[in-house]
Every structure is written in C-alpha cells, then in structure tokens.
ZAMARGU-4260 file (C-alpha; in steps of 0.2 Angstrom, whole numbers, plus 5000, padded with zeros to 4 digits):
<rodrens>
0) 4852/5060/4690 | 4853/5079/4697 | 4835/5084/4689 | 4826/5067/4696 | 4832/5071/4714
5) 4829/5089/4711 | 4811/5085/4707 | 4808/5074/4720 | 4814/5088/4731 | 4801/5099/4723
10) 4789/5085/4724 | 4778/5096/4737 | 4775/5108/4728 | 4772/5103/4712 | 4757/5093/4721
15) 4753/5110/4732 | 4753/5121/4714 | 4742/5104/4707 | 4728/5105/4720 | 4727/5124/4721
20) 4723/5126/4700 | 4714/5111/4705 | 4701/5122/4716 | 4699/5135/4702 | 4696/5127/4686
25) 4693/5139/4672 | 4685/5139/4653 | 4693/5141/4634 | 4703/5156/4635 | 4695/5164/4649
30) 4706/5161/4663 | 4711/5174/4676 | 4712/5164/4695 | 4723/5151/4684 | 4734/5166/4676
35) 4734/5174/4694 | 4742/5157/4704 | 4754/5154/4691 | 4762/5172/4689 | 4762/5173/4709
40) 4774/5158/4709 | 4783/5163/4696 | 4786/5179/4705 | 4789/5170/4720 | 4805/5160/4710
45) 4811/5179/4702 | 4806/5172/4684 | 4802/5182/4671 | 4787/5179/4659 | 4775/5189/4647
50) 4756/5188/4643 | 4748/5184/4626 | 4730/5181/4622 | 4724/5197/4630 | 4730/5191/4647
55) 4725/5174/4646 | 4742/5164/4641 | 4760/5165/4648 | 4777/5163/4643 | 4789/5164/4655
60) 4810/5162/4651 | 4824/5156/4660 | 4841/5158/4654 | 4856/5171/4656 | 4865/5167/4639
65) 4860/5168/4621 | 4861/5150/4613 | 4848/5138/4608 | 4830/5139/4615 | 4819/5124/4620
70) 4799/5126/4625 | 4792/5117/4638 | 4773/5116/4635 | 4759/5114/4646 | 4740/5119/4644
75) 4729/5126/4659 | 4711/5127/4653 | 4695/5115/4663 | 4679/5108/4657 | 4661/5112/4660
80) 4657/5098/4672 | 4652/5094/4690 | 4665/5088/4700 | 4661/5070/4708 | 4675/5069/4718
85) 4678/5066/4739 | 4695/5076/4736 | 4697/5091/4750 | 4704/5099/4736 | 4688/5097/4723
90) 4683/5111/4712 | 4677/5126/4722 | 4667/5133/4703 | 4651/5127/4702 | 4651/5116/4686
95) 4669/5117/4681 | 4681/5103/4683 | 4699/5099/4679 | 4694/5084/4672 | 4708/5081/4657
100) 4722/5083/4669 | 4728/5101/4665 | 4729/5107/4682 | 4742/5092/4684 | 4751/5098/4666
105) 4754/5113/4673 | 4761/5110/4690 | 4774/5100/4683 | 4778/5111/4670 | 4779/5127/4685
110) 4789/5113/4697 | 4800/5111/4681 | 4803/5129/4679 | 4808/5133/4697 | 4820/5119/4696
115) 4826/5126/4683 | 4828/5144/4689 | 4838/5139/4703 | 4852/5131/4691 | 4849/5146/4678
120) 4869/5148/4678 | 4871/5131/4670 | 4859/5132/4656 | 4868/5135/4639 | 4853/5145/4631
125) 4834/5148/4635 | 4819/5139/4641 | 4801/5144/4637 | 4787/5138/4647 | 4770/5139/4636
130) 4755/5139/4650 | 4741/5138/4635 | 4724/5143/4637 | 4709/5134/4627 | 4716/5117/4625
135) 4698/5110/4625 | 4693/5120/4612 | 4690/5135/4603 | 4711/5134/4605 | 4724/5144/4612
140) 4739/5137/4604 | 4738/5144/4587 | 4734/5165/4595 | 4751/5161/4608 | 4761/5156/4589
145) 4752/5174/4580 | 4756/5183/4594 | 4776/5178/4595 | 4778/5163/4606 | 4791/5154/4598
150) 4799/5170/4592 | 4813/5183/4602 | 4822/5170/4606 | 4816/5156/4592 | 4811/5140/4599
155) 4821/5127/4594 | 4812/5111/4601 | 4797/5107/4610 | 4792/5096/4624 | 4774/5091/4631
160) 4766/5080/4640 | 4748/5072/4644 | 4743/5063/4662 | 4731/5051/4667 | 4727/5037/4654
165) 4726/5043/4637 | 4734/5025/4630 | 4729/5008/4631 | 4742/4994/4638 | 4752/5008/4647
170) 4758/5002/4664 | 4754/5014/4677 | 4771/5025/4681 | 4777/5026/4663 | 4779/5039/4651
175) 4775/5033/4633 | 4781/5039/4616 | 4777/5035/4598 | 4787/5044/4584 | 4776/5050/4570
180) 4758/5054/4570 | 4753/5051/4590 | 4736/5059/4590 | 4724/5064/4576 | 4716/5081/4569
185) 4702/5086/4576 | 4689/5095/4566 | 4669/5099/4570 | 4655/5099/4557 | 4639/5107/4558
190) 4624/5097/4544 | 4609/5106/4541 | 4593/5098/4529 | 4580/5110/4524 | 4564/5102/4519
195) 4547/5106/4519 | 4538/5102/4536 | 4520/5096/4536 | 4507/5083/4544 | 4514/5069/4549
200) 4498/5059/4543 | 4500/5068/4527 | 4520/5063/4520 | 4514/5065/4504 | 4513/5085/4505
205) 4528/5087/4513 | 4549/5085/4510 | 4553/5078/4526 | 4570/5082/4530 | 4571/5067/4545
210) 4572/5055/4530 | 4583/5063/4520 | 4598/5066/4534 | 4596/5047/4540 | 4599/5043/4522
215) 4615/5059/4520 | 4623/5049/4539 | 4622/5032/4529 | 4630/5041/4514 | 4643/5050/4526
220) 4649/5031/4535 | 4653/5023/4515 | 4666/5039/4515 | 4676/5029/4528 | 4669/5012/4525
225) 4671/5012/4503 | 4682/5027/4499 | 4698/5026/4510 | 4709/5013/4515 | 4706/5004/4528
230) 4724/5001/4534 | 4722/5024/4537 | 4717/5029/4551 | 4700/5040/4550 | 4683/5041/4557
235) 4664/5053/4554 | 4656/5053/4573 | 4636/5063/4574 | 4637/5068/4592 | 4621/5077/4592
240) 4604/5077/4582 | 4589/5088/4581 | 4573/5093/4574 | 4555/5092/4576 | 4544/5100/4591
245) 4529/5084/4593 | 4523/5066/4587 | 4513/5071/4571 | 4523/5086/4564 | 4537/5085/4551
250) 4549/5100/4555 | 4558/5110/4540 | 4573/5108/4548 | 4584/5096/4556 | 4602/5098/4558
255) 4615/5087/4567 | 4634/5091/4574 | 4648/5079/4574 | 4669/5077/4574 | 4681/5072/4559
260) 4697/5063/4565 | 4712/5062/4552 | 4730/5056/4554 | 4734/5061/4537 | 4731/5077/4529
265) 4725/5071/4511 | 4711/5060/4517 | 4705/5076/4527 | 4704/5086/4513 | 4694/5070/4505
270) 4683/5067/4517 | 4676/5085/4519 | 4674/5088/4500 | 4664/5070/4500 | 4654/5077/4515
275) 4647/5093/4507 | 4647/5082/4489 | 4636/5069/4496 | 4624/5078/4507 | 4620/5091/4495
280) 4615/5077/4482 | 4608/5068/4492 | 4595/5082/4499 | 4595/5089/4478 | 4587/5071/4475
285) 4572/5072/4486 | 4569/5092/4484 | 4577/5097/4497 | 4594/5106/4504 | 4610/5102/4513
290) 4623/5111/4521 | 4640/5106/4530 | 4648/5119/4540 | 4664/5110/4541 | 4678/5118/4555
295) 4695/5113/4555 | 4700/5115/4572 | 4717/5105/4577 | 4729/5098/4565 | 4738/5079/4568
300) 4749/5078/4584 | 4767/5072/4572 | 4782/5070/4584 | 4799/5073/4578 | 4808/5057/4573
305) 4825/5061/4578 | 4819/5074/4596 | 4808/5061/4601 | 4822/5049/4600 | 4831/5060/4610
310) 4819/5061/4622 | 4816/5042/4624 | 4835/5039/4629 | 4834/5053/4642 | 4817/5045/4650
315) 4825/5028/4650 | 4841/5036/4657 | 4831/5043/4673 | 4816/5029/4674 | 4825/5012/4668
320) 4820/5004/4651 | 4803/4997/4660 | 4795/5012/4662 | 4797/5021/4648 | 4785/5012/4634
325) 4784/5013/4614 | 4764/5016/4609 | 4761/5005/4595 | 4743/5015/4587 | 4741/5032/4589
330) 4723/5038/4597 | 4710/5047/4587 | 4710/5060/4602 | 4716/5079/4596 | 4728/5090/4605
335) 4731/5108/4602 | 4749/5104/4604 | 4751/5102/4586 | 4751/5119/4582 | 4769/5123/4592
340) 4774/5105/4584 | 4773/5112/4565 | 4781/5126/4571 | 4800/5115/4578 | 4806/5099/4580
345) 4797/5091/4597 | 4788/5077/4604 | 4772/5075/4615 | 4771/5061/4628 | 4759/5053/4638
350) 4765/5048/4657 | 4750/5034/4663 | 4747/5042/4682 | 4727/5038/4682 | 4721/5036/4701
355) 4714/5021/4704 | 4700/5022/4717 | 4698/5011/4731 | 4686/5000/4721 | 4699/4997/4708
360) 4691/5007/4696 | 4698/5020/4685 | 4688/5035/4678 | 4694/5043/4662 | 4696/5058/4654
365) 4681/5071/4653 | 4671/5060/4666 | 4664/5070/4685 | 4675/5057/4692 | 4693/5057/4684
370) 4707/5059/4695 | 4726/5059/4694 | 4738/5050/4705 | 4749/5063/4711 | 4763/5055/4718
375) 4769/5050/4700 | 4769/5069/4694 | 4787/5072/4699 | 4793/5063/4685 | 4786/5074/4674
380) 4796/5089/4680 | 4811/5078/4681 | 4808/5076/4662 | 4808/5093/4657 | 4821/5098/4665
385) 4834/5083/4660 | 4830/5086/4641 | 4830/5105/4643 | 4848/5105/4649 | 4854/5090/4639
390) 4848/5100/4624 | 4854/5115/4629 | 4869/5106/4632 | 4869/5102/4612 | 4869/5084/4616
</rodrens>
C-alpha cells in the first residue's frame, strides 16, 4: 500500500516530532511550546491551519478541491507528574509528563498530515487535522466544536486513535476497534455533609458528619448494586475524602470527590438524581445537610457502525487480518473525543504500542513510568492517511 510505505518513509520524523513534544509536556488548555513545535512543522510542509481556544488548539487543512471533508484527530495536552524515565528524551518541565501518550497521538497525526500534503493533488476533498488541547480535563473538544471546527468546510467523518495499552487481550502491534459505545462518560462529583462538630468524647452534643457520609457512600454503591442492571455498564468511585483537623474533635464538615462512569445515557441521568435524592435524605435523617455538586464532563465514546466498518477493512488491508482486533467490552476510561464524534459519523481506535521495559514489565497510562514503543507509531500515520484518501475517494 502507497500510504504504509509512505509512512515508513516518514517513520523518522514522526518519532523526531514524538520526542521533541515529548520534552515539553504542557497542562489543560494551556499549551504554547506544544502549539509552537507543531505550527513550525506545519510551516515547514506549506500547510495551512488556524487557532481556536485563544491560541491553544489548531486546525490545519489540506486539500485543493471542494468535496467531502474528513477530520483526523489527535489531542496534545500532558499530566502533572514527575517523569521516571531513563529516556534522553524525558520531560525537560519539572512535574509534567506525557504520560497518556498524546505526545505520540500527535506525531502520527503531524507524520499523517505531511504525508498527506505532498500527495494534496490527489485528494478529492479536504482533510482537517484537530491538535486538541485539554483532553485530561477541563476539555478542549467541546470549545474547538463552539468555535467552528467542523464547520467551513463541514466534517464529514472523523478518525482517532489512542497508544499504549488502553485494552486488555490486545496483542502488541494491533489496532483495535469496537462499533458502538468504546469508552464511557466521564462525569466528577463533589459530596459535601454539614453537621455540627463537637468533642469527640461528647457524641451526644454533636451531628457528626463522618458517620452520616460513611452511611450516604454505602447508600451511593446500592445505586449500582440494586437500582440498575447488572448486565449495564456503570460505576460510583470516591477518589478522595476529607475532614477533621485532630483525634478528639468532630469537624462540621467533611466532603469527598469522586467520578461517575456511564455507557448509556438514561442511567446517567438515574444515577445523578439518585445521588443528590439519597444523600440529602440521608443527611435530613440525622439533622444534618447534603450536597452533590455533580459535573458532566465527557459524554460516551459511540463509534459509527457503518465508518468504523470502513475503517476495519482498510486496517486489515494494510496490516493483515492478525493485527487488526475486535474489542469485545468497552472500558470505563472517558475521552473527550466524543464530542467531535456526536457531531459526524467516526470511530476512535486504540493501536497497543506499550514499551515493555527490559524487566518485562509494562507501566500504564497516568504512571511516572509509562512509555510508548515507537517503532509501531508508523502505523498510525499509515492509518490516517489510507482512510482519508479512500473516503475521499467516496469509497
């Protein structure tokens, strides 16, 4: 296939642009040294693009005739953690890492769209490529789609992918698909009790809002346990508790954080009316108050039935039917890509590239020590770029 060899040819690169983002990990939508290095290669290559999101975001466009459009999407934002790799090419921000694989996302997106620059006279339309801030929250997806993404031209179809090791029972080298919900909502929720606080040798005078929220978390777990089917996909996580200042005080106040994880739209609605319903009753019964501060963030990651299809074929075509692998369950893991997702037919993938270290072990996402084998990151651009001009192509 022309776009597998032409990637391979680009292979280089697309590791040079991957290590370079790599040394300058950036937060949320906050990202000027990323936006730099991507618009200097896009330069470099004569392609055109435009910023959204006050500079932070960017959509370049390749294409000479008017036709259909197709986005290719990648997300470029870091987390807040130390890096604990030996690589030469490690973080060079003190307590920021690439550790989700973004830096790796948005080379082969920018190794895809110089491909697809220097074969511009045979595309039959346009080709968006979304480098999207935020991904790890507060979200950049949704501001790119208010400020005009898939507009001028309209996006037709979108295409994404994930690196690393996002899937269980993936062997390494394959790109993995699954039509229909693929990864779940995401939402946060904040839970705070207001009691009375005291002596803790003296329980009696006091409404101690430690006892109350234990009893609201057991509550908040029979949601998922009694009130929705098992065989639907959904879970309640506390992350994080706190109150109290010292062994024999009883505070006023304690309040915990956690995340909501949905495949299906109706039980999310259920299970943050049951959430305020439950605590507040809950906290009535024993004199005290409850509030849940409940914050949809990202909706359900739902691939197009008949794009992803599509999309299979074409892997299978360039990577033989044994490295290209049907997910049986989704993951409860969000994605911002869900937004661009509602807004056209697409489909998100995942290509299992994890590194495995010389002790055989692999690190996963969000850990100091999660890297990416590089060497498999050709195949992504070689992705893009054969759907992109097969679409294109109206096939």
């Amino acid at each position: 296939m022309k776009s597998l060899d032409l990637a391979k040819k680009m292979e280089s690169e697309i590791i040079k642009d991957r290590r370079e983002l790599h040394k300058i990990p950036e937060l949320q939508l906050n990202l000027p040294k990323t936006v730099d290095y991507i618009t200097g290669e896009l330069k470099k290559y004569d392609i055109d693009y435009k910023l959204l999101v006050n500079g932070n975001a960017i959509v370049a466009e390749i294409g000479k005739v008017d036709g259909k459009c197709i986005a290719i999407r990648a997300d470029m934002d870091a987390l807040p953690i130390e890096e604990e790799t030996e690589n030469e090419f490690k973080s060079t921000h003190e307590g920021r890492m690439h550790a989700c694989g973004h830096d790796s996302h948005s080379a082969m997106a920018l190794g895809a769209a110089k491909i697809l620059k220097g074969m511009e006279d045979e595309l039959n339309g346009k080709v968006k490529i979304f480098f999207q801030p935020g991904e790890e929250i507060p979200g950049g997806a949704k501001p790119m789609l208010d400020e005009g993404a898939m507009k001028n031209p309209k996006v037709d179809a979108v295409i994404g992918m994930h690196a690393g090791t996002l899937f269980d029972g993936v062997k390494k080298g394959a790109v993995a698909y699954k039509k229909g919900p693929m990864m779940a909502s995401m939402d946060r929720f904040k839970l705070i009790v207001t009691g009375k606080g005291g002596h803790g040798a003296r329980p009696h005078q006091v409404i101690d809002p430690i006892i109350i929220i234990s009893e609201i978390n057991l509550g908040l777990q029979k949601i998922i346990s009694r009130e929705i089917d098992p065989n639907i996909p959904a879970l309640i996580s506390i992350c994080q508790i706190h109150g109290g200042t010292t062994q024999n005080i009883i505070p006023d106040v304690v309040w915990e954080e956690g995340t909501v994880r949905n495949l299906d739209e109706n039980t999310r609605d259920l299970i943050e009316k049951r959430m305020s319903e439950i605590a507040e009753n809950i906290a009535a019964a024993y004199n005290a108050k409850a509030e849940v501060i409940y914050e949809r963030f990202y909706p359900t990651v739902i691939n197009d039935e008949k794009f992803t299809e599509f999309v299979k074929n074409i892997a299978i075509d360039l990577f033989g039917e044994e490295d290209v692998i049907e997910l049986k369950q989704p993951t409860m893991g969000g994605e911002d890509v869900a937004f661009f997702l509602q807004e056209a037919p697409g489909t998100f993938l995942a290509l299992e590239n994890p590194r495995v270290y010389d002790d055989g072990k692999i690190y996963p996402h969000h850990n100091s020590k999660f890297d990416i084998d590089e060497s498999l990151m050709y195949k992504g651009s070689a992705l893009f770029v054969e759907v992109a001009t097969r679409f294109l192509k109206g096939e």
